[in-house]
C-alpha positions as CSV (number, residue, x, y, z in Angstrom):
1,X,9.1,11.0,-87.7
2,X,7.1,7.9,-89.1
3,X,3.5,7.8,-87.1
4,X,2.8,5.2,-84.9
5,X,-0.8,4.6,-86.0
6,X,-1.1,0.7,-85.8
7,X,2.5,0.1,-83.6
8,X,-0.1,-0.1,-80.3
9,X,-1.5,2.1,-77.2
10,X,1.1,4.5,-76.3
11,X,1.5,4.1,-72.4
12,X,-1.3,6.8,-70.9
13,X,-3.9,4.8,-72.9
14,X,-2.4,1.7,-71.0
15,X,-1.9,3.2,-67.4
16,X,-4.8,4.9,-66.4
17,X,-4.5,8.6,-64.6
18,X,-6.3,7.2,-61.5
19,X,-3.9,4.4,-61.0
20,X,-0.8,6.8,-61.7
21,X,-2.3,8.8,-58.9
22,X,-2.8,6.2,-56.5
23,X,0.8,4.7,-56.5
24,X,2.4,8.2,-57.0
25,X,0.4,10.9,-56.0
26,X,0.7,12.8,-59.3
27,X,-1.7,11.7,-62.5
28,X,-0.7,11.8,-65.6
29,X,-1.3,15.8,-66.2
30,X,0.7,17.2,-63.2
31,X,3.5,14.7,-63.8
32,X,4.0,16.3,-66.9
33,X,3.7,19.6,-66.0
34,X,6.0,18.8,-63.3
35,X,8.4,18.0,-65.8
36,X,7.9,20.2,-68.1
37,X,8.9,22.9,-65.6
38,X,12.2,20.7,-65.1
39,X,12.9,21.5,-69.0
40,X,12.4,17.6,-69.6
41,X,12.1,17.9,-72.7
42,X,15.7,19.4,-73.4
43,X,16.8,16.2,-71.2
44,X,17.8,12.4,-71.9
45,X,15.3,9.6,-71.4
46,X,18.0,8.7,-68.6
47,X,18.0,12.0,-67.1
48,X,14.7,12.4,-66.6
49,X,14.2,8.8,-64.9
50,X,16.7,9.4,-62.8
51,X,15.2,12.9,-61.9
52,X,12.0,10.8,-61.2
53,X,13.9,8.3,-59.2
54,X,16.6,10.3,-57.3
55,X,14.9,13.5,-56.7
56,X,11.5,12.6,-57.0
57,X,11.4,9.8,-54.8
58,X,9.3,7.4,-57.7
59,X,9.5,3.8,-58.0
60,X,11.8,2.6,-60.7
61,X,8.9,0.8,-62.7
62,X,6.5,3.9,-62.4
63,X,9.7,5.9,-63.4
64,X,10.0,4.4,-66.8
65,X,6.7,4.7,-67.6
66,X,6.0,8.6,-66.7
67,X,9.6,9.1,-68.4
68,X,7.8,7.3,-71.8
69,X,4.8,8.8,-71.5
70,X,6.0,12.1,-71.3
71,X,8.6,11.7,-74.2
72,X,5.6,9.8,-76.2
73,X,3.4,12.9,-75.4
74,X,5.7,15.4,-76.1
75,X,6.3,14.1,-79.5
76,X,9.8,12.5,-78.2
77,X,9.7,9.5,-79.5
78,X,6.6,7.1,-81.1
79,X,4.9,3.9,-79.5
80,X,7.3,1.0,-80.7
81,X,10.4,3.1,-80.0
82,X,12.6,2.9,-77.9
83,X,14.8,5.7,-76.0
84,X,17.5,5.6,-78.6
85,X,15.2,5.6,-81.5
86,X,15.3,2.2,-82.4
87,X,12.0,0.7,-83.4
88,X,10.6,-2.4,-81.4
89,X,7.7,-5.3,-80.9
90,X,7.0,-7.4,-78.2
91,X,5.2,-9.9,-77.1
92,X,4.0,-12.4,-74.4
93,X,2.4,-15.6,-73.8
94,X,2.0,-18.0,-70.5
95,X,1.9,-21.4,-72.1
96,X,1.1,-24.7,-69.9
97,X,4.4,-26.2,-70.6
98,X,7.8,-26.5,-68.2
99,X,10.6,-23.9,-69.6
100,X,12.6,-26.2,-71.3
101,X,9.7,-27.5,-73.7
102,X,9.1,-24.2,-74.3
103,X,12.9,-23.1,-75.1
104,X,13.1,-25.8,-77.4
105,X,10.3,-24.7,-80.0
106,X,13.1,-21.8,-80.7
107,X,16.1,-24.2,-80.5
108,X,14.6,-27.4,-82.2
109,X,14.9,-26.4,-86.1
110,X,11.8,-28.8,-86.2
111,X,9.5,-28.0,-83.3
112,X,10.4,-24.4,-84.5
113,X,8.7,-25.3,-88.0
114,X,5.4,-26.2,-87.0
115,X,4.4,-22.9,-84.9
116,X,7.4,-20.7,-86.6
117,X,7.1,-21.1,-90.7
118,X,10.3,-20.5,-92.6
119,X,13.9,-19.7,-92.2
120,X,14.8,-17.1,-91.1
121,X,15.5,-17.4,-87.6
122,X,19.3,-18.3,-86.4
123,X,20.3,-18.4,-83.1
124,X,22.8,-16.4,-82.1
125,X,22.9,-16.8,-77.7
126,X,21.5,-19.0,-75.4
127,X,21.7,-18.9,-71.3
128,X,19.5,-22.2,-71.2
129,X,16.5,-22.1,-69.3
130,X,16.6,-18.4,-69.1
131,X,16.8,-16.3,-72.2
132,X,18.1,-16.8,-76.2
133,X,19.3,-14.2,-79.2
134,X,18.4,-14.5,-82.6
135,X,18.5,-13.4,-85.9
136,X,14.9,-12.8,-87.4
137,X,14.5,-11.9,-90.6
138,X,16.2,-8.0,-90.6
139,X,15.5,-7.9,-86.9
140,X,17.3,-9.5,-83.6
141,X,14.9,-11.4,-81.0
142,X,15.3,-11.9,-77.5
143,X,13.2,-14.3,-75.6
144,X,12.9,-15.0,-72.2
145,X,11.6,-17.8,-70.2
146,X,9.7,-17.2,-66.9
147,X,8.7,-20.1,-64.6
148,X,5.2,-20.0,-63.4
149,X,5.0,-22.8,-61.7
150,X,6.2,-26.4,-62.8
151,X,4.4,-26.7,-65.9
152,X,3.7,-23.6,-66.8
153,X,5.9,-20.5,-68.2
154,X,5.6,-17.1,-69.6
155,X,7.6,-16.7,-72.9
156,X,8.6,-13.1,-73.8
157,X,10.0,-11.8,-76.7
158,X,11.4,-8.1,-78.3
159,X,11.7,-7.8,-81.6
160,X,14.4,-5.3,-82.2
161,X,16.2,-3.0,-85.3
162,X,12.7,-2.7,-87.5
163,X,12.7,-0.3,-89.7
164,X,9.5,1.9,-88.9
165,X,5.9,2.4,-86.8
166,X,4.3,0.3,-89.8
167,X,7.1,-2.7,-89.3
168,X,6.8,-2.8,-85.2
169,X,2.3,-2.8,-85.9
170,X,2.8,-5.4,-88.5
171,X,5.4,-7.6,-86.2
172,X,3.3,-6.7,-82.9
173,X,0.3,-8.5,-85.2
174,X,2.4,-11.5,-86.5
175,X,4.3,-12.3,-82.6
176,X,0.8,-12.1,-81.2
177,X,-0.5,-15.1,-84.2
178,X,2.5,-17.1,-83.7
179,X,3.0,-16.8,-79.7
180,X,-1.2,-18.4,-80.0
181,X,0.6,-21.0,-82.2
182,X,3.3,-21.9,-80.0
183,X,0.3,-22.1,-76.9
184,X,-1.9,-24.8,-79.3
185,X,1.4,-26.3,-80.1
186,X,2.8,-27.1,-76.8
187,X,-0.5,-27.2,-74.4
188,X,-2.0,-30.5,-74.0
């Protein structure tokens, strides 16, 4: 397996032990002892969070995320990868524009060009105001657009089918630049 170094925090440097604990009553440590006792590790990712969830009693959110961390801890699967292997970026911004300005910087060829160099996006799907599917280079993105208010939105965006740990760090780098572009772009 291709190392993660660079590809980001793997989810207990994220979620602290003491926070774990306080919303569900196990830190990080006994959860995974807990599931190690289980024989989690001979499991799916969607048989353990549905052991979490069904038998355990544990909120879906904090589900997922003892579920990662123990496959990331167990040497599972990497930071930047998902369940099935596949390698992945994301990326977020809240931007003081309304949805559809912000939709149309991916969907406008020429609003796309000024925060967006290139061509190698091509949309693919579109449920407008909501979400969009593109092409990106050797990747797929899908971005979603979350109202915050009239004028203000939270664009998110996974950038699927890389090819390793060093493709998702340099992606996580290069989403982060551009989302800062698309901000300076579209704020007054």
């Amino acid at each position: 397996m291709t190392s993660s170094a660079g590809a980001g925090k793997k989810i207990t440097e994220k979620l602290s032990a003491d926070v774990l604990k306080a919303s569900t009553g196990r830190d990080w440590d006994a959860w995974f002892a807990l599931l190690d006792a289980w024989g989690a590790t001979g499991r799916t990712h969607t048989e353990i969070a549905r052991h979490l969830t069904d038998d355990l009693a544990v909120d879906g959110w904090y589900a997922q995320s003892i579920t990662v961390g123990y496959e990331q801890e167990r040497g599972l699967r990497e930071v930047g990868q998902s369940s099935t292997g596949e390698w992945q970026a994301s990326g977020s911004r809240t931007v003081e524009a309304p949805v559809a300005r912000c939709e149309a910087a991916f969907t406008d060829a020429d609003v796309r060009r000024r925060w967006l160099p290139g061509s190698e996006f091509s949309l693919r799907t579109r449920r407008e105001g909501k979400t969009l599917s593109a092409d990106y280079g050797n990747g797929r993105l899908s971005v979603s657009f979350t109202p915050k208010g009239e004028s203000k939105t939270q664009v998110a965006l996974q950038h699927t089918k890389l090819a390793d740990a060093a493709e998702v760090a340099a992606y996580k780098a290069f989403w982060k630049e551009r989302l800062a572009a698309l901000k300076t772009l579209l704020e007054p």
